[in-house]
C-alpha positions in Angstrom: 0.0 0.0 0.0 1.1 3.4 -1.0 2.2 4.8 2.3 0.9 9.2 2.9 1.3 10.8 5.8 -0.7 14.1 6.7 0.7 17.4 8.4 -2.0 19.5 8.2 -3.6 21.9 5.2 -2.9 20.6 2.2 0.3 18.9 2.8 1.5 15.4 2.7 4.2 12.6 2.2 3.6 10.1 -0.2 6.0 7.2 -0.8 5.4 6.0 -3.9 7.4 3.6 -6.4 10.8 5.0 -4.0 10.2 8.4 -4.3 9.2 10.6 -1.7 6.5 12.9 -3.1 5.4 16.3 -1.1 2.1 18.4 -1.4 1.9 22.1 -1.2 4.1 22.7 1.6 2.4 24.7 4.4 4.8 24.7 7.7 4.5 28.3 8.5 3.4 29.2 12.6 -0.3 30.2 13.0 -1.7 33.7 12.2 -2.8 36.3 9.3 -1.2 35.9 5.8 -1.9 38.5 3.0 -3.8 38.0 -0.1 -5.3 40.0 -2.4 -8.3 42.0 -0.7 -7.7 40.4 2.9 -6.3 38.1 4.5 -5.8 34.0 5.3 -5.7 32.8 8.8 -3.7 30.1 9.7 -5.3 28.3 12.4 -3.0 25.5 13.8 0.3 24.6 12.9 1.9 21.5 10.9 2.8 18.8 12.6 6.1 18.6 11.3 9.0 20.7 10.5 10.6 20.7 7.5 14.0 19.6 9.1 11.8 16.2 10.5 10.7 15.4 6.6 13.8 13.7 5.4 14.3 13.1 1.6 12.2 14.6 -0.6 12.0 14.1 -4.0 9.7 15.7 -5.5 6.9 18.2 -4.6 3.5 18.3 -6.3 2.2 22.2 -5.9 -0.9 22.7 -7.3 -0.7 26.5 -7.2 2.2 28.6 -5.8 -0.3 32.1 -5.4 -2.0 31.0 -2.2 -0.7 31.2 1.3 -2.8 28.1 2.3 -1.0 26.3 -0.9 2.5 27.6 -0.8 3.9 29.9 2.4 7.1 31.6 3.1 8.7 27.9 4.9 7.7 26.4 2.1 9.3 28.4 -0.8 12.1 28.2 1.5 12.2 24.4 0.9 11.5 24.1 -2.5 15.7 25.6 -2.9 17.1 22.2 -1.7 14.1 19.5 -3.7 15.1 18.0 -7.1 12.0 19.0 -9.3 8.8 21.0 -7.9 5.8 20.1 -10.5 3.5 23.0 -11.3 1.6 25.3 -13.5 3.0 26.5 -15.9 2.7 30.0 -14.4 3.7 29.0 -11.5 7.2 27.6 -12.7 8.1 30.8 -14.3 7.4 32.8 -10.9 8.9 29.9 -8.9 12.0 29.6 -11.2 15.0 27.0 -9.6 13.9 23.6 -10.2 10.1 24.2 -10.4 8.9 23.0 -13.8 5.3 23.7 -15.1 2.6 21.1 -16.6 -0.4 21.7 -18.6 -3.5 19.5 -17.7 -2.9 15.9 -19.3 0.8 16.6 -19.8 3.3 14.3 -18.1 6.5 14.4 -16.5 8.7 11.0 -15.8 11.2 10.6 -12.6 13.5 7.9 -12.2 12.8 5.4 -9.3 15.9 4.0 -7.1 15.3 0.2 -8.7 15.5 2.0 -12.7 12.0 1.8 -13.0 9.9 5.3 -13.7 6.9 6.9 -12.0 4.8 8.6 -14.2 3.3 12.1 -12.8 0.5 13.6 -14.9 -1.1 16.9 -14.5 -4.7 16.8 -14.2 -7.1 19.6 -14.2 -8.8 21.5 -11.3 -11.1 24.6 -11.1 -10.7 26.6 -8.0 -14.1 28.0 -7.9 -17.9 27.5 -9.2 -17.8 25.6 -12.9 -21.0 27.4 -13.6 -18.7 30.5 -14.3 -16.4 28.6 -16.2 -12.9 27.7 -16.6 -11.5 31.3 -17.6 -14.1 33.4 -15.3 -12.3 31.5 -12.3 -8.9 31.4 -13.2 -9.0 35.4 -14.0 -9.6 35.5 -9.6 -8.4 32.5 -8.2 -5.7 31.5 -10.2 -4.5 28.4 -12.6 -4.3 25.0 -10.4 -3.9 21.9 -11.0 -4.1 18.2 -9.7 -1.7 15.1 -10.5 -2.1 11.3 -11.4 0.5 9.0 -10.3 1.5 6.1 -12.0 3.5 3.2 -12.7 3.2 -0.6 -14.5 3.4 -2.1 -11.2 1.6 0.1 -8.5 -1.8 1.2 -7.7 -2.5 4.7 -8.9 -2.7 7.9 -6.9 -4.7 11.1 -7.8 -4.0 14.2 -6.0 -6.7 16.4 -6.7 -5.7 20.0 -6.0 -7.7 22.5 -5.1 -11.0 21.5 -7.1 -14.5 22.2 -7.0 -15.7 20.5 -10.3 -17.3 17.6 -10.6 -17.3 17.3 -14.4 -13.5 18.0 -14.1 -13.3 14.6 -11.7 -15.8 13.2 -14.3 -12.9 13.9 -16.8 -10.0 12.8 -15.1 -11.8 9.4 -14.2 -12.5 8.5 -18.1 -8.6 8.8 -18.2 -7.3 7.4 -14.9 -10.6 5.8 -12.8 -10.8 3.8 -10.5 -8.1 5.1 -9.1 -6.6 3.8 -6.1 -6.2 6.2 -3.4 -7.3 9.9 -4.1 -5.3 12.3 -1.7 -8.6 14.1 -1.9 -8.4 18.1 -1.3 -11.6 19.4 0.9 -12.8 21.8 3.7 -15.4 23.5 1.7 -13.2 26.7 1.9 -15.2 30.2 0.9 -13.5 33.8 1.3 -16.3 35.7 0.0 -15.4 36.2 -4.0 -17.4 34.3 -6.5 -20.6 35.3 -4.1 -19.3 33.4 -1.1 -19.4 30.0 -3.2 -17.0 27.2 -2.6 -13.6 27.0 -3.7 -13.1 23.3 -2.8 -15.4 20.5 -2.5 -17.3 20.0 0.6 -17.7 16.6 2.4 -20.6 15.9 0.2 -18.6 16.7 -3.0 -15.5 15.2 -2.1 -17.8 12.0 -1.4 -19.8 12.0 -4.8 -15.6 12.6 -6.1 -14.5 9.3 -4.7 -17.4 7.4 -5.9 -16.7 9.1 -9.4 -13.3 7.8 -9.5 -14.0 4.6 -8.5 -11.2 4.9 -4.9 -10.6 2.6 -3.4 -8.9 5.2 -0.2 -9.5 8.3 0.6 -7.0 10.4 2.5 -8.3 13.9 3.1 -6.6 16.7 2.9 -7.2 20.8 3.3 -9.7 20.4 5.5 -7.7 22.0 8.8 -5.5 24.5 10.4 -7.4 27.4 8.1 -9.9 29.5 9.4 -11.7 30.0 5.6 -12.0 26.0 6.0 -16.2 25.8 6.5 -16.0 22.3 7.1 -13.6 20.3 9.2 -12.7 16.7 9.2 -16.1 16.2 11.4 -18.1 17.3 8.3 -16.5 15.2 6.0 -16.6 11.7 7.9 -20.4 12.4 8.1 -20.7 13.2 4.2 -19.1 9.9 3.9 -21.0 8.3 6.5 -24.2 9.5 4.6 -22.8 8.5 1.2 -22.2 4.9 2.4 -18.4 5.3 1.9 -17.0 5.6 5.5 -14.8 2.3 4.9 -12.8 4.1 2.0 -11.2 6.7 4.1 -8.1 6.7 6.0 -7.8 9.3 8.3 -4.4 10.5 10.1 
């Protein structure tokens, strides 16, 4: 089983194929962070410090213009890791090692036994899909997901700040069923957009898992922000609802 461990926000280990594979890297202290119009709070701190994470290989950064996605600690740590998979935008602001991927486009890393591991970008809309891909990204910003593959192990999505559900419809006709979904929640809202959601909800994230057919469901972005409208609490009862409690793994 593809080992992930959770720090809090959107970041986590996974171990896959050999390679040690981080998610937007979040390990500043608690309090206010900046954005345009207002500001972030950061609730709760990681669990870990950079220093305890040992090797990393590779981090998966679905968008490097949000403080709840990328802070100051974590550009910091991006200097010392191998390759940091983004937009395209974002690797030209990033610069260093950060390299960007379109939706659907790939990018292969050598695994310690010769082998490769496969990383595909996948779409994700940060905002309502009635409004439409453009209309979102001109406020909140190109993001995207990733797909992890190889011949021999189970596939892993991470899904990136998303709110679609005909974007996990389209990744699933590609990729589904997918293993284990390190699935991105908290129902987050900040006002724009009319106070929608910029992430799924529990209920969401649950219809997303059934989508794409996973088998585990390790949540993700769902704490330590206080624009987070739904908690971990929320989202074990949207599953519990949903009949799909047994699918996630929580830790």
């Amino acid at each position: 089983m593809t080992d992930i461990r959770v720090f809090g926000g959107p970041t986590a280990l996974i171990e896959f194929g050999g390679l040690r594979f981080l998610t937007d890297p979040t390990f500043d202290v608690p309090g206010d962070y900046p954005i345009p119009g207002g500001l972030l709070t950061k609730t709760a701190p990681s669990s870990v410090t950079p220093a305890d994470l040992g090797r990393v290989d590779a981090v998966l950064l679905s968008h490097d213009e949000h403080p709840d996605n990328l802070d100051r600690s974590g550009r910091a740590l991006l200097a010392d890791v191998p390759v940091t998979l983004t937009t395209a935008g974002g690797a030209g602001r990033l610069g260093g090692t950060a390299r960007g991927l379109a939706p659907w486009e790939s990018a292969e890393l050598r695994r310690p036994d010769g082998g490769t591991v496969t990383v595909t970008a996948t779409p994700a809309l940060h905002g309502p899909e009635a409004l439409g891909t453009q209309a979102v990204e001109a406020v909140s910003g190109e993001v995207i997901g990733f797909v992890l593959t190889a011949p021999d192990l189970p596939t892993v999505h991470v899904t990136g700040d998303n709110a679609s559900l005909a974007v996990v419809k389209e990744i699933a006709e590609r990729f589904g069923p997918v293993d284990t979904v390190v699935m991105f929640a908290g129902a987050p809202r900040i006002g724009i957009f009319d106070n929608a959601l910029l992430v799924h909800d529990g209920a969401q994230a649950a219809e997303a898992a059934r989508i794409l057919g996973a088998r585990r469901v390790v949540p993700v972005h769902c704490d330590s922000w206080g624009h987070f409208t739904e908690g971990r609490d929320e989202l074990i009862a949207a599953f519990t609802d949903a009949g799909l409690t047994d699918r996630l793994q929580l830790g």
